[in-house]
C-alpha positions in Angstrom: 115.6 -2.6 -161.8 116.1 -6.3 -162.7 115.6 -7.5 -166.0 115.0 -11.6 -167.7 118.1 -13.0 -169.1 116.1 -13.9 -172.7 117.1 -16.8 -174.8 117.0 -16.5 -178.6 113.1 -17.7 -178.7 112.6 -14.4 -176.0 112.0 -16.6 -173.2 114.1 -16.3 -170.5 116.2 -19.4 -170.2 119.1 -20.2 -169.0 121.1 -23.8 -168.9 118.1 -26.5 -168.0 115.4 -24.3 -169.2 114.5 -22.6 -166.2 114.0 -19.0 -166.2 116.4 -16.2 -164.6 116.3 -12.4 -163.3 119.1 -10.7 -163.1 120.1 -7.2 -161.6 123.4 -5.4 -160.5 122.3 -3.5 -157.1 125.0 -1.6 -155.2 128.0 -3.2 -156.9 126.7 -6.5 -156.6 125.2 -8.7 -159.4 121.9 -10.8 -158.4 121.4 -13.8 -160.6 118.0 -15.7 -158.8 116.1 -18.2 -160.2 113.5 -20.8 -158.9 113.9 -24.4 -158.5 110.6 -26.5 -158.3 109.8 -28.4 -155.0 108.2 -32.2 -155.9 107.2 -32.4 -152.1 105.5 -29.2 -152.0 104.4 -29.1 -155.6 105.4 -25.5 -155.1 108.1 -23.1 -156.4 111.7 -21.8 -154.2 113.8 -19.6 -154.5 117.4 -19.8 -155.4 120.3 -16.9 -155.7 123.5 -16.2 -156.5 125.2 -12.5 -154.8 128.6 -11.7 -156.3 130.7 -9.0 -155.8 134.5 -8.2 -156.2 136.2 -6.4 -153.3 139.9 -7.2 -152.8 139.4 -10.3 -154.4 135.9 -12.0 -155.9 133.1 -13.1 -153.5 129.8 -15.3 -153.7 127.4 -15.8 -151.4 124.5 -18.4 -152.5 120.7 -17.8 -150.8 119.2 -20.9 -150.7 117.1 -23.0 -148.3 114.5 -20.4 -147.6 111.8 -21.6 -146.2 108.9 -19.7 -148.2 107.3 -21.7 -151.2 105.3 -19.9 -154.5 102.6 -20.9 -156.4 104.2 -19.1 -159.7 107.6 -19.4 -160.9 108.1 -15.5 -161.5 107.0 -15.2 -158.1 109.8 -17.6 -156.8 112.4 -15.1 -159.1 111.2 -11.7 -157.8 111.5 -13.0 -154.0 115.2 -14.5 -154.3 115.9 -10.8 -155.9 114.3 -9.0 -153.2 116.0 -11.1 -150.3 119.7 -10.8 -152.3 119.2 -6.8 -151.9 118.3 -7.2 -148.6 120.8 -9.1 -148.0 123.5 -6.7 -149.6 122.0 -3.8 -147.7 122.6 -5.5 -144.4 126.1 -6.5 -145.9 126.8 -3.2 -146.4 125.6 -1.4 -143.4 127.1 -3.4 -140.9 130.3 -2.9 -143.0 129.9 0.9 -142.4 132.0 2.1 -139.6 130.8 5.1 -137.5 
């Protein structure tokens, strides 16, 4: 379950107005947001995936090639491909 980061006004915000989701999934928080694309006049995604295991990690999704019309679209993708992400992560960790 993900959930906006809200501002005081109720709009989600964060620092340069541009709207976040958020999520903790498996011991991992998910902070995506979208970034707008001047070329393709269309929305990307951008994430952040940190977790703490012997020590704090990051890993940043960026550069996906997939473009949205809608800025919440942009969001819900960059927290769909972080849990992905952390399910492969995690799977491949698992030993037999």
């Amino acid at each position: 379950n993900c959930i906006l980061i809200t501002g005081p006004d109720g709009a989600g915000t964060r620092r340069g107005g541009h709207p976040v989701a958020y999520v903790v999934y498996r011991d991992h928080t998910v902070v995506s947001t979208a970034v707008y694309d001047v070329v393709s006049g269309k929305w990307r995604l951008a994430a952040c995936i940190s977790w703490q295991a012997s020590g704090d990690h990051i890993y940043f999704l960026k550069d996906c090639p997939e473009r949205f019309a809608r800025v919440e679209e942009a969001e819900m993708a960059g927290l769909e491909h972080s849990k992905s992400w952390v399910d492969r992560k995690l799977s491949s960790s698992v030993l037999p």
